[in-house]
N, C-alpha and C positions, 0 to 999 in steps of 0.2 A: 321800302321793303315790301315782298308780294304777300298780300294777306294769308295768316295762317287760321284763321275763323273758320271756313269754310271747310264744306267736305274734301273736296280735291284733296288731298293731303301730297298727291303728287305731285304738286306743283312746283315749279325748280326755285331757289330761293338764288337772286343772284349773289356771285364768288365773288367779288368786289362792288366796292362803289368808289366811282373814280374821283379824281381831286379831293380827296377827304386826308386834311391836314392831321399827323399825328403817327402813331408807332401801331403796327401790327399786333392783335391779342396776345398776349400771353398768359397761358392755361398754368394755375396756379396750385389743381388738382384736377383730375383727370380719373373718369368713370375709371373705377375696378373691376374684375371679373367676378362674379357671384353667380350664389347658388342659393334655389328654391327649397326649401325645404318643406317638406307636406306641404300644407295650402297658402300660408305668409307668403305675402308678393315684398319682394326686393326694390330697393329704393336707390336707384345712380345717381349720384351724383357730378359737378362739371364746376370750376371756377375759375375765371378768366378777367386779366388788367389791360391793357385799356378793352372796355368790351362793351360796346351796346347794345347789341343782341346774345342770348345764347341760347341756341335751338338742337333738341335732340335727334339725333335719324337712326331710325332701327331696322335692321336688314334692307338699306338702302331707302327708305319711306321715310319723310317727315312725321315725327309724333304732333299731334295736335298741339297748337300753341293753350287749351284751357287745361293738358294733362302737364302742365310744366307748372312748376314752383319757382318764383325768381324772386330774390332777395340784393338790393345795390347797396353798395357802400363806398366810403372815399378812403380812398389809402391814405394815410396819413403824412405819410413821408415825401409820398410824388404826386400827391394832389390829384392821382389818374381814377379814374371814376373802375371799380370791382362789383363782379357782374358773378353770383353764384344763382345754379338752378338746378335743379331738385325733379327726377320723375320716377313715378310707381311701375315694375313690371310684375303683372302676375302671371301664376302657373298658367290657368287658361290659354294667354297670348304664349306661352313659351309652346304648349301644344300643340297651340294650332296653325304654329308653323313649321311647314316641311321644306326647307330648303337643303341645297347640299350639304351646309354647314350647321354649325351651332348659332342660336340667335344671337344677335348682335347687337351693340347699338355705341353710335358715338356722336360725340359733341361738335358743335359748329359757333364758332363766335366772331363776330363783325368789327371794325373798328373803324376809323376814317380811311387808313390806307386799307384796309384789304379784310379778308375773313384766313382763320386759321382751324385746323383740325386736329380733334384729341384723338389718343390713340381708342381702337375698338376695345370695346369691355363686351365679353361672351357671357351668356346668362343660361345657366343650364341646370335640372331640375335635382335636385341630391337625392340617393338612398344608396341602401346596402344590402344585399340580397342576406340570405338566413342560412343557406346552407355553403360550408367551405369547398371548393373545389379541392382540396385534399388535407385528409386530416392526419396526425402526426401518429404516427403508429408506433406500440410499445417496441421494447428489443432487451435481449440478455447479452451482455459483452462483458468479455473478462475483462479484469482489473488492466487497467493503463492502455484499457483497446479506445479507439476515437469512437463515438457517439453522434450520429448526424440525426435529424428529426428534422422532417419536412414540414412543410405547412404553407400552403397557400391559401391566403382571404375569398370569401366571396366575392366576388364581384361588384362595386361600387362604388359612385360619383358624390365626390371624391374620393380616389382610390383609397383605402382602408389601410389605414394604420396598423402594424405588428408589434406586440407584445406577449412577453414566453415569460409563463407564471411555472413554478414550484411549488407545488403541495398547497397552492393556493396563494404564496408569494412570490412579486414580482423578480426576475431576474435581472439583474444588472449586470451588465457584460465589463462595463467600464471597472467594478470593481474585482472582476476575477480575471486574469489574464489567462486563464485557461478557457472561457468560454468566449464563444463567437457570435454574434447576433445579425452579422450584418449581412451575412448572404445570402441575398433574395430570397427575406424572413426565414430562413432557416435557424435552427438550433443546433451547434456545432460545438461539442464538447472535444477538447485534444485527447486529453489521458482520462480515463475516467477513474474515480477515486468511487471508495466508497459510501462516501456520502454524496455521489450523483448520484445514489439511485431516489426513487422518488417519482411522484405520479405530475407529469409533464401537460398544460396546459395552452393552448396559443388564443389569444384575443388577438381579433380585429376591431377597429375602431375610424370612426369618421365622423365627419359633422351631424349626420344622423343617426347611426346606432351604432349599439356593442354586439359582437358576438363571440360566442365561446365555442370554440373546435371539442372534438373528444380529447378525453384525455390520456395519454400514452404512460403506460407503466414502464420505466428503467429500472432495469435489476442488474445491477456490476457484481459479477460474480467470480468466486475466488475458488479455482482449481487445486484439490491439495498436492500438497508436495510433503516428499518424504524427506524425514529426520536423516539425522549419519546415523550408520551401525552401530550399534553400542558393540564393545569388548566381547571377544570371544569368551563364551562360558569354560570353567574347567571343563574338564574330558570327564564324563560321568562313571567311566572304566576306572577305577584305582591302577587295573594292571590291567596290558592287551588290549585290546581294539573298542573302539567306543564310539562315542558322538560327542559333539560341543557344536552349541549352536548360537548365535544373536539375533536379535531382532531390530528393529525400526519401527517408529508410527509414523502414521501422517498426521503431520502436526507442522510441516515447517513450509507452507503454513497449513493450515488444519480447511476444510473445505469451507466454505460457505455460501449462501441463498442458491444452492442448486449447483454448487460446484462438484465434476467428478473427482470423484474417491482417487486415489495415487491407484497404478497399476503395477503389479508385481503383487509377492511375497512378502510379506512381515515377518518370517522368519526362515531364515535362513540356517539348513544343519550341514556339515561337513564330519566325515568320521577321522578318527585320531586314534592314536596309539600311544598308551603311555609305556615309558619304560619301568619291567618289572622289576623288583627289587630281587638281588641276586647273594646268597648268602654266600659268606667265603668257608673255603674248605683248605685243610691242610695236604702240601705237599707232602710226599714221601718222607720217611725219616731218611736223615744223612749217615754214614759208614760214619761208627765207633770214633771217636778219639782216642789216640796214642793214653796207653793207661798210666793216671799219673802217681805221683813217690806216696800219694793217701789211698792208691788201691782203687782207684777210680777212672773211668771211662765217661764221657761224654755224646750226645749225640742231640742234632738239632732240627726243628722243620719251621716252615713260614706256612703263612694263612695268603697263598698268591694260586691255589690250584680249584678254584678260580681266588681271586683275591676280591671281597665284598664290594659291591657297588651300587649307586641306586637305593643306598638307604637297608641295603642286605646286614643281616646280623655275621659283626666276625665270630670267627671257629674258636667253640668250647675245649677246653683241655690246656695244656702245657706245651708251649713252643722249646722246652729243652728238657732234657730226660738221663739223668744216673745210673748205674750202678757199677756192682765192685766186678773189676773186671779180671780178678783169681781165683772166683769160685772158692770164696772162705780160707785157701791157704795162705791166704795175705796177712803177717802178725799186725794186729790193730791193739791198742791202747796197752803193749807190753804185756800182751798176753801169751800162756805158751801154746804153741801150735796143737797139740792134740785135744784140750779144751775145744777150741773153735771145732775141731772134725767130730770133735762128738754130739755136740749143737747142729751138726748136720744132719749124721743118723738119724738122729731122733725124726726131724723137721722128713727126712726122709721119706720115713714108716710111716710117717700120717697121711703123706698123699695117698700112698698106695694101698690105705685104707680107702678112701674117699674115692677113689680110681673104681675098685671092685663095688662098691653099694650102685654106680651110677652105672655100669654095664650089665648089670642087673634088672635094673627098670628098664633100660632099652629093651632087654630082649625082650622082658611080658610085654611092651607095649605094639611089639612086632607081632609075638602069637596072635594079638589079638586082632589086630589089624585084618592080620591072614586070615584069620576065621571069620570074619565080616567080610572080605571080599568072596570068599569061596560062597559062603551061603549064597550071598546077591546073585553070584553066578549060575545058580541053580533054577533062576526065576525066568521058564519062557516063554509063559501064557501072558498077551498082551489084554486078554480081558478078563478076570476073575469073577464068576458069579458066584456069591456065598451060598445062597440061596437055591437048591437045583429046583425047588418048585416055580421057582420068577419063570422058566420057560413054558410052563405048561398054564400059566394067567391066573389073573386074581391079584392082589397087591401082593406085593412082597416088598422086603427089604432087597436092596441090590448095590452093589459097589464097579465101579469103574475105574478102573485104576489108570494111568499114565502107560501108554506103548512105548514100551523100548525099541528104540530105533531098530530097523532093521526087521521088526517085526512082519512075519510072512501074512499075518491074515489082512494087514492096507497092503492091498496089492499098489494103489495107487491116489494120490491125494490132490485135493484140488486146494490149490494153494490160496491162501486170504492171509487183508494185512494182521498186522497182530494189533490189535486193536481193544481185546475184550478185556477184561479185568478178573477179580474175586470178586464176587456177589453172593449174597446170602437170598434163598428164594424158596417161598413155599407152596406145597401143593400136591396131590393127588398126584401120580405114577402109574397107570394101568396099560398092563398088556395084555392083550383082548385075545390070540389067539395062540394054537401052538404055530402059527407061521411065523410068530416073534423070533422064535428059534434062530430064524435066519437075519433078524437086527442085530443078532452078536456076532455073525461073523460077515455080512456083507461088507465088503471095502467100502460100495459109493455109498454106504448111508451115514457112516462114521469124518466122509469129508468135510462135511462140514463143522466137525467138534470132534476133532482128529485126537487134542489131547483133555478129554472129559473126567470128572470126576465127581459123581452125584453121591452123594450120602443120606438116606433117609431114613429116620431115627427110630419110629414105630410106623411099620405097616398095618396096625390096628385104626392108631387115628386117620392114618389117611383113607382108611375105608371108610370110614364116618364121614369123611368130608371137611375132618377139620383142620386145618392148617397147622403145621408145624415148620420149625426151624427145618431149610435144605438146606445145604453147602453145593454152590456151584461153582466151580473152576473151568476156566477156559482159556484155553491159548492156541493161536491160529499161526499160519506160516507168513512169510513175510514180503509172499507177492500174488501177484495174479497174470497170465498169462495170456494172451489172443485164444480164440476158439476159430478151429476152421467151420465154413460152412457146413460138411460133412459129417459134423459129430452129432450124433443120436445114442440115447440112454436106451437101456433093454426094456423090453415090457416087465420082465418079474424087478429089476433093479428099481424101476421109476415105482413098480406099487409099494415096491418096501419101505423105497424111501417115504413115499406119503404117509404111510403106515405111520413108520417111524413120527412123523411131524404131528400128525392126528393124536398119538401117544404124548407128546408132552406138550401137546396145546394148552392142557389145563394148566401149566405151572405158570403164574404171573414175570415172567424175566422178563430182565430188564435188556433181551437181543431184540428186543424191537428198535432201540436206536443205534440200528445196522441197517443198511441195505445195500443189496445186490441187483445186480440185474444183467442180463447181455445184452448191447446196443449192437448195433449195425451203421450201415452209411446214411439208414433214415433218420436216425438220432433218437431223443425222445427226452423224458424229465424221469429224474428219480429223487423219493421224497422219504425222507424219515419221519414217521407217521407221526403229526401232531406237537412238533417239536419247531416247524419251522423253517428249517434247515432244508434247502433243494436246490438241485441240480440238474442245471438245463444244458443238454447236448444240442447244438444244432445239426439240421439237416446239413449234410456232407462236412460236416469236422471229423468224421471217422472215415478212413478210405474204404473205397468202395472194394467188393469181394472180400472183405475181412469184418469180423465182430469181436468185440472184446469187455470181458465179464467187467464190469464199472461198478467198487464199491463207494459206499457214501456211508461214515460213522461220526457218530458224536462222540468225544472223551470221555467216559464214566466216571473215572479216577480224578483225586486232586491233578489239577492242569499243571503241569511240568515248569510252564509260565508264569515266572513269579515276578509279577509287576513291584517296580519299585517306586518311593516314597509313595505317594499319594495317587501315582494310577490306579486305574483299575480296571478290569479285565470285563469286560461292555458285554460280554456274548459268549458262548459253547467254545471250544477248540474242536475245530471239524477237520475231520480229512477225508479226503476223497481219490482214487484211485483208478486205475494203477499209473506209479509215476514214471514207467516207460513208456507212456504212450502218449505221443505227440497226438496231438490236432491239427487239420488246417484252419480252420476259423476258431476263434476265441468262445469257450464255454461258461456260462453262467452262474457263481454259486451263489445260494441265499441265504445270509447267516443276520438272525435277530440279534439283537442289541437291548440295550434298557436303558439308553442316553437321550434327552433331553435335548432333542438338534439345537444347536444351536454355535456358529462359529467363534461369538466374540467367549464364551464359557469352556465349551471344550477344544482342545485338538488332540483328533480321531487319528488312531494310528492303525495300519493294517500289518501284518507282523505271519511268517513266515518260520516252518523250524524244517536247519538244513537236516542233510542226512547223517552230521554228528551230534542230532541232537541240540544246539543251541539254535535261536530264535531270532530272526536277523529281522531288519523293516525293509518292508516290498518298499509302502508309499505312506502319505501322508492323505486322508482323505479331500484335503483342498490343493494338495501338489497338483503341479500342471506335470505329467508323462506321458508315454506310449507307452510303454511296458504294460500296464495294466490301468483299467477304470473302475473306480469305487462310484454309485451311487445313493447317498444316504436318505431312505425314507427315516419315518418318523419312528418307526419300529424293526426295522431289517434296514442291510445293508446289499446292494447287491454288486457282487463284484465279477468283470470281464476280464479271465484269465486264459494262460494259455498254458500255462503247467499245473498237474497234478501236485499235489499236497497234504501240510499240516497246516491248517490260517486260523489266524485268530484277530479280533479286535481288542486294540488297547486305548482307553480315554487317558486323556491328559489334562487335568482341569485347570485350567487356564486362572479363572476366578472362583473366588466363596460360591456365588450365584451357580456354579456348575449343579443340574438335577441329576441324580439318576434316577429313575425312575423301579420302584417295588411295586411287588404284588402283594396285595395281603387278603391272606385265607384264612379260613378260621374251619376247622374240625371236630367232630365229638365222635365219643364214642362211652361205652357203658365200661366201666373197670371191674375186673373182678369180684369185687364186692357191689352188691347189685344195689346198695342207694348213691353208689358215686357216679357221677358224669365228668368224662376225663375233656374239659377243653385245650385245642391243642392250636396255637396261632404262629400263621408262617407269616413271615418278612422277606419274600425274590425276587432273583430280579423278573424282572417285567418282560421273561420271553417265554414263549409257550416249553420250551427244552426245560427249562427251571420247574415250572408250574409240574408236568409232568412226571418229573421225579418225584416231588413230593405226593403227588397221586397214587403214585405207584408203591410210596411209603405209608401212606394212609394203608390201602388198599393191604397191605401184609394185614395191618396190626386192627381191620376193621373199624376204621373209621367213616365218616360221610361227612361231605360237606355240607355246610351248615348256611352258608349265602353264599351271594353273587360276589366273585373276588373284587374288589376296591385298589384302585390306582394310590398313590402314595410318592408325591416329590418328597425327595431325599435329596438336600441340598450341603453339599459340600463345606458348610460352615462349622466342623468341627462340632456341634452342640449334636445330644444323645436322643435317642427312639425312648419312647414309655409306651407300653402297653398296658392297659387296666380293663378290669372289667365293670361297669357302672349299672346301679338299677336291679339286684337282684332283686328278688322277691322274699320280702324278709321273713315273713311264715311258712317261705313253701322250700327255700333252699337256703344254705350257708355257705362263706367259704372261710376258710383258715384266716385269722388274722393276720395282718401285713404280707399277704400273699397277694390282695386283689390287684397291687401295682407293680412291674417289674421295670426297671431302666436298662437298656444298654447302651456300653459305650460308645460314642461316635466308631471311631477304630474296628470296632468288631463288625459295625454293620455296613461300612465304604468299602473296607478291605477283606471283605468276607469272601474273595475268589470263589466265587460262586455257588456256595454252600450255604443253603435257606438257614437265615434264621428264625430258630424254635422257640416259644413261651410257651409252657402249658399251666396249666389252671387245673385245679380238682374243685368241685362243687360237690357236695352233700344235701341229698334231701331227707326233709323228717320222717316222710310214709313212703311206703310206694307204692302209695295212689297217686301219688302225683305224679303224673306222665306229659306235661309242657315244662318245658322250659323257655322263658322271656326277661334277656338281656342285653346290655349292651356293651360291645367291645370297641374301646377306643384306644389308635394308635395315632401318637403324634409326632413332629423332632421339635424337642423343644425351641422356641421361638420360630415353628418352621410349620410347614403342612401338617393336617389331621385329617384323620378320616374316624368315621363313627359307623359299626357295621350292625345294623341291627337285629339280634337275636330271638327267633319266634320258630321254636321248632318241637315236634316231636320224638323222644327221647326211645320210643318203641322203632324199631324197623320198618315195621307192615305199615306205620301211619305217616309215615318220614317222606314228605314229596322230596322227589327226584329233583335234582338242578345238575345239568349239561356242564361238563369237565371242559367242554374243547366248541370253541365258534364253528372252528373247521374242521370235522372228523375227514381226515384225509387217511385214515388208517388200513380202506378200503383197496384202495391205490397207489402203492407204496412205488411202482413201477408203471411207467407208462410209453410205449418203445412205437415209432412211425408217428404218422399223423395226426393218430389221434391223442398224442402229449399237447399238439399247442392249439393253439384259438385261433389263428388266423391259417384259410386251406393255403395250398400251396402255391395255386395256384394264381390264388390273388396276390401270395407273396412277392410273387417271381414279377406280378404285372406294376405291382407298388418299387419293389425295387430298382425295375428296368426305368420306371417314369424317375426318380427322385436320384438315381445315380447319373443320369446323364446330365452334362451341365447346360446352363443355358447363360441366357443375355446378364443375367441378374445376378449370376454367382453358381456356388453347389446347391441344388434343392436339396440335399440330406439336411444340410444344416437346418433350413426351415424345418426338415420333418422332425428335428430334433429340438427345435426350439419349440414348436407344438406340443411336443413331449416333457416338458419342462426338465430337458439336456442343456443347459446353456454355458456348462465349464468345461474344459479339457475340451477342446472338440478337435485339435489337432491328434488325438487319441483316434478316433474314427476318420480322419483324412488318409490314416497311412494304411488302411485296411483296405482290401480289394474290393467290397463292397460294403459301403458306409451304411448304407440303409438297411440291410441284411442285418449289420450287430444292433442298430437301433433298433431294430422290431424285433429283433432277440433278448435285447435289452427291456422291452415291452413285455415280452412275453413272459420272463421271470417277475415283473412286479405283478402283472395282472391275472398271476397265476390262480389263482381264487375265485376272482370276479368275471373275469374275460369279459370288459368293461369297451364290447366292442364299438362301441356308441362313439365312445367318446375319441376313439381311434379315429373315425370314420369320420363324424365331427373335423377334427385336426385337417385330417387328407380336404375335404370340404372348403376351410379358410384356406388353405393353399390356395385352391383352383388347379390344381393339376390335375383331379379324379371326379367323375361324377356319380363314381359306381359308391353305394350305400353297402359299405362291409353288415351292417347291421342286418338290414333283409337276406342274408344268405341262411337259409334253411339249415337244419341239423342235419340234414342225408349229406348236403355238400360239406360238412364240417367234419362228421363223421368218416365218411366214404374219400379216399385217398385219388389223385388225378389217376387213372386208369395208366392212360397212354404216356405217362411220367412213371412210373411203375415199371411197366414193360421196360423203357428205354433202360431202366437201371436194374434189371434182371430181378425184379423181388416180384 
């Protein structure tokens, strides 16, 4: 054999030796492939029968004969001599070599005949890199959707093992036939259930190390679905036309980890008609019967004219009817005939007494008649002054009586709805000069309280200043007509009229919740001072070359509207006019409310009264229509109409949990008797029209408010209001025993249609030096909200600080007509709408600018409008009528990106001051 000692290691080792008696090697085991791991060098091994040498070669080189281990043994069975050998490779040598391939090394073994060859064992160096070439990312998928999660290992010799953990346990695929593991380490879920969801893991793994991918959150989420309809409800109508409605929930199945909500309606109403119950009435009576041998006639009717139905009561009386058909000369029970004729006489002469006493009363009652219509007739002054000093000035007492139609001195009236009521009112009357003279017979000054009647009791007090009892009556016509451009009042008419209004300015009435105003094509807002309540015309919903007088009144009187079971009537009955006159764009009303937003407790009903007087439903504040749009803030409602009216808000409380919300005020004033202090405490609702009234009630009977009014949930759970008074001052004041606590009943204060509730309290002081009074008024519902209002005032006038009736004195401004009613100029109008109406790649841009706006229901409502963006920033302009909260507009336009002009920075001249050359084009 050629020496392997030596360095040469290249040197060839000869492939046989010839003549060598015996069997060729056979390799018994045979080098493996391995891998290095960090610095441990790998040990190959080689075993070979018959074999007298065995020598290793790695990447073609002989390894040294002193780097080999050899170990001989004798086979036991074949006597052949077994030859194992043993060598070290470490990292080093795997490095530092660069061949085309991976290092190599294999076995060589000799025998007499010949040498044979083991197969190559590759040796190459192991790791695992740290970072995954991709890691499994979470995902949300509905119930029964497939689930795949990727995941591919880092990089690795030997490639790296996959393993998909669960919340930190291992997944077994083998035991779920719904999961998949095996495609090119993917995680493949078929259907996913609800217990797939769960935070998803993937290890890799090899002879060197472990690694952990991120972890993927699944979330299998359950979309709701709705229930069947449950039964249609009875008809709420006992008789004639009604509603009956059902509902649904979503519950079948109910949502879950993020599933959406069911889409539609949960209640569905349809109207019905129940049939009314019909009473029966008798037919005619039928001709006589033939008279029979007892002196008797017959005659019959039935109950068929109508005949009852529907649950109608049958016809009172007798279906058959007697008598003697001889007129008494019939002999009866063997009597003799002139007997019975003198039973007649008699029976005779009493009528004809009883005949004359009753033709007697008729006639007096005729005289009299006559003489009461003749007087009336005589009367044909339509204004009576008692009084002939009231024209020459100074108070007087004065009466107004009711014009009889036809009356010559209203040449001509200006027509308004009928709207006003009886009111009691007091106050000073002065007419300042002898020009009054002509207040009693001017027509235009009488127009507008066409039929007046003022009564004031002593014109002594009222020149003192001091309030007494008025009576005011009023009743107005029952339209309003267009005004042409051409119409102008006279110079002496317009001063009289002023006159006239400066004259009864001093009376506190209650015609401030009216207004009037004439619009044009520029449009403009009209507001009933302090109350709430407004009405936005837009530019051109009025045609142009025409103007038309537009009232706007609150209901003073109990509301016609009587809510039943448990509604309740959320807000004022407003109306607004005149209901002849169309728009082209949809106008804006604002009516307060005192309901607790909230959808899953109330449903808000918006409600309508036709022109017979009954009360129909427009819509449903969560209905999806065209017809009209409700917007519900927290405290107003504002609603996009296109006809004139009578509207009203009606709650519907859904749940217990339903709020409404009260106002509570508390009042003093001094009594009569000067050691009493009379406290007076309201319970309203929560809109400024409510608050109002009672102000205006105060204010008769000299009162002042005494704090800052306090909010009050008032929750629908049937349990009662207490008011008390807590903390007086036991030396300095007293009050009546079992007076300091009052209750009332639930019922009186849910279904109070709109009429404040009143507690009052008396307090007594001992001197009267004492001039503080310091206590506390507390109103609660039992088991419910409380409020505690704390009392620190002085009981003198002169020392009594003032506190602010109204946030928003808008009393100033009751009318506002052109451009200068709204907050955004026209001009920017026209450039907002041109950009936001035209569509683009993305959809309608109105919708964004209403979603900006936080508009995001009904919006097929503003699709069918000729320009969308116009009713939206109309729709704007009624909630931000206050604030003109231009900011935030401008803001809005901004996250668009359609605008980069800042509405904010536009000066007051450009807000105030109307586009000139837009002006001109439209003749104003």
């Amino acid at each position: 054999f050629p020496s392997l000692s030596g360095n040469d290691n290249s040197e060839a080792l000869p492939e046989s030796i010839p003549s060598a008696p015996g069997t060729l090697p056979h390799f018994m085991e045979e080098p493996d492939d391995a891998y290095i791991i960090k610095s441990n060098p790998i040990v190959l091994r080689c075993k070979a029968m018959p074999a007298m040498q065995i020598f290793f070669k790695c990447n073609g080189e002989w390894v040294h004969q002193n780097e080999h281990v050899s170990e001989e043994s004798m086979d036991e069975t074949t006597g052949l001599k077994v030859r194992e050998v043993f060598i070290n490779v470490t990292r080093q040598q795997v490095e530092d070599f660069h061949g085309p391939e991976d290092y190599w090394c294999q076995c060589v073994a000799w025998s007499h005949l010949g040498t044979s060859k083991s197969r190559k064992a590759s040796v190459r160096i192991a790791y695992l890199r740290k970072n995954f070439e991709q890691d499994p990312q979470g995902k949300e998928v509905p119930i029964e959707g497939m689930i795949v999660l990727h995941c591919r290992p880092p990089e690795g010799v030997p490639a790296a093992e996959v393993e998909w953990l669960k919340n930190e346990e291992p997944i077994d695929s083998n035991l779920d036939e719904n999961i998949d593991t095996r495609a090119d380490h993917n995680l493949i879920i078929r259907q996913a259930r609800l217990s797939d969801s769960g935070n998803y893991t993937c290890m890799a793994a090899n002879i060197v190390a472990k690694r952990r991918s991120m972890s993927a959150t699944v979330v299998v989420y359950v979309n709701g679905g709705w229930s069947s309809w449950t039964e249609w409800s009875n008809c709420n109508a006992r008789c004639g036309r009604g509603w009956q409605k059902r509902s649904r929930t979503c519950t079948n199945p109910a949502p879950l980890n993020g599933g959406a909500f069911c889409e539609g309606m949960s209640v569905q109403k349809i109207t019905c008609t129940s049939l009314c119950p019909v009473d029966g009435s008798w037919e005619v009576w039928s001709e006589w019967s033939v008279c029979s041998p007892e002196c008797e006639h017959l005659r019959v009717r039935e109950c068929i004219a109508p005949p009852p139905r529907n649950g109608g009561k049958y016809c009172e009386g007798l279906s058959q009817e007697s008598e003697n058909c001889t007129e008494g000369l019939c002999i009866q029970d063997k009597k003799p005939l002139h007997e019975i004729k003198s039973q007649n006489i008699e029976t005779a002469s009493d009528i004809a007494l009883y005949s004359g006493l009753g033709a007697a009363v008729i006639a007096v009652a005729v005289l009299v008649v006559g003489v009461t219509l003749y007087r009336r007739s005589q009367s044909e002054y339509g204004v009576d002054v008692i009084d002939s000093s009231a024209l020459t000035g100074g108070f007087q007492t004065f009466n107004f009586k009711t014009v009889r139609q036809g009356n010559s001195l209203l040449l001509n009236s200006s027509l308004q709805p009928d709207l006003t009521v009886s009111r009691t009112y007091s106050g000073p009357i002065c007419l300042q000069d002898p020009m009054d003279k002509e207040l009693m017979t001017e027509s235009s000054l009488f127009n507008p309280l066409s039929d007046i009647k003022v009564k004031v009791q002593s014109s002594f007090m009222v020149s003192l200043g001091v309030t007494e009892r008025a009576e005011y009556h009023g009743k107005g016509h029952s339209g309003t007509f267009p005004h042409g451009n051409s119409r102008a009042f006279g110079t002496m008419q317009a001063r009289n009229k002023a006159t006239y209004i400066q004259n009864l300015s001093s009376i506190s009435t209650r015609s401030e919740l009216k207004t009037t105003a004439i619009f044009g094509h520029l449009g403009g807002r009209l507001v009933v001072p302090n109350t709430g309540v407004s009405l936005l015309i837009p530019h051109g919903a009025i045609p142009e070359e025409s103007s038309w007088e537009i009232y706007l009144a609150i209901t003073q009187k109990e509301s016609s509207l009587q809510p039943e079971g448990t509604d309740v009537l959320l807000g004022p009955e407003v109306t607004c006019g005149p209901s002849e006159l169309a728009v082209s764009t949809p106008f804006a009303l604002t009516i307060p409310h005192c309901a607790e937003v909230n959808s899953e407790h109330w449903n808000i009903h918006l409600k309508k009264r036709s022109q017979q007087g009954k009360w129909e439903e427009v819509m449903s504040v969560e209905e999806e229509t065209t017809s009209c749009y409700c917007l519900l803030d927290p405290y107003a409602c504002h609603i996009l109409l296109n006809s004139f009216g009578t509207y009203a808000l009606i709650g519907e409380p859904i749940s217990d949990c339903a709020v409404r919300q009260l106002k509570v005020a508390v009042f003093g004033c001094l009594s009569c008797n000067s050691l009493d202090y009379n406290l007076r405490v309201y319970c309203m609702d929560n809109t400024p029209c409510a608050f109002q009234e009672v102000v205006l009630d105060e204010r008769l009977q000299g009162g002042q408010l005494l704090e800052e009014p306090k909010l009050l949930h008032f929750q629908g759970n049937t349990f009662s209001l207490q008011i008390s008074v807590l903390d007086i001052p036991p030396f300095l004041w007293r009050i009546k025993p079992f007076t300091a606590c009052q209750e009332v009943p639930f019922s009186r204060v849910w279904c109070s249609s709109q009429k404040p509730l009143h507690c009052a309290f008396s307090l007594e002081r001992y001197t009267p030096a004492t001039t503080q009074l310091s206590c506390k008024i507390c109103v609660r519902q039992v088991k419910g909200h409380e409020q505690i209002l704390q009392i620190q005032t002085s009981i003198l006038e002169n020392e009594r600080e003032t506190i602010a009736f109204f946030a928003h004195d808008d009393s100033n401004f009751p009318a506002q007509m052109g451009p200068k009613a709204f907050k955004i100029p026209y001009s920017i109008r026209q450039r907002i709408c041109a950009t936001f109406d035209t569509p683009n790649a993305k959809g309608k841009d109105w919708q964004m600018l209403a979603q900006k706006n936080s508009i995001n229901r009904n919006l097929s409502y503003f699709a069918t409008q000729s320009s969308p963006s116009a009713v939206i920033l109309d729709l704007w302009e009624a909630r931000h009528q206050h604030d003109g909260d231009l900011d935030s507009l401008a803001c809005a336009l901004e996250e668009i990106g359609r605008t980069h002009s800042k509405i904010s920075d536009i000066t007051e001249t450009e807000i105030e001051e109307p586009d000139f050359n837009y002006s001109r084009q439209n003749g104003l």
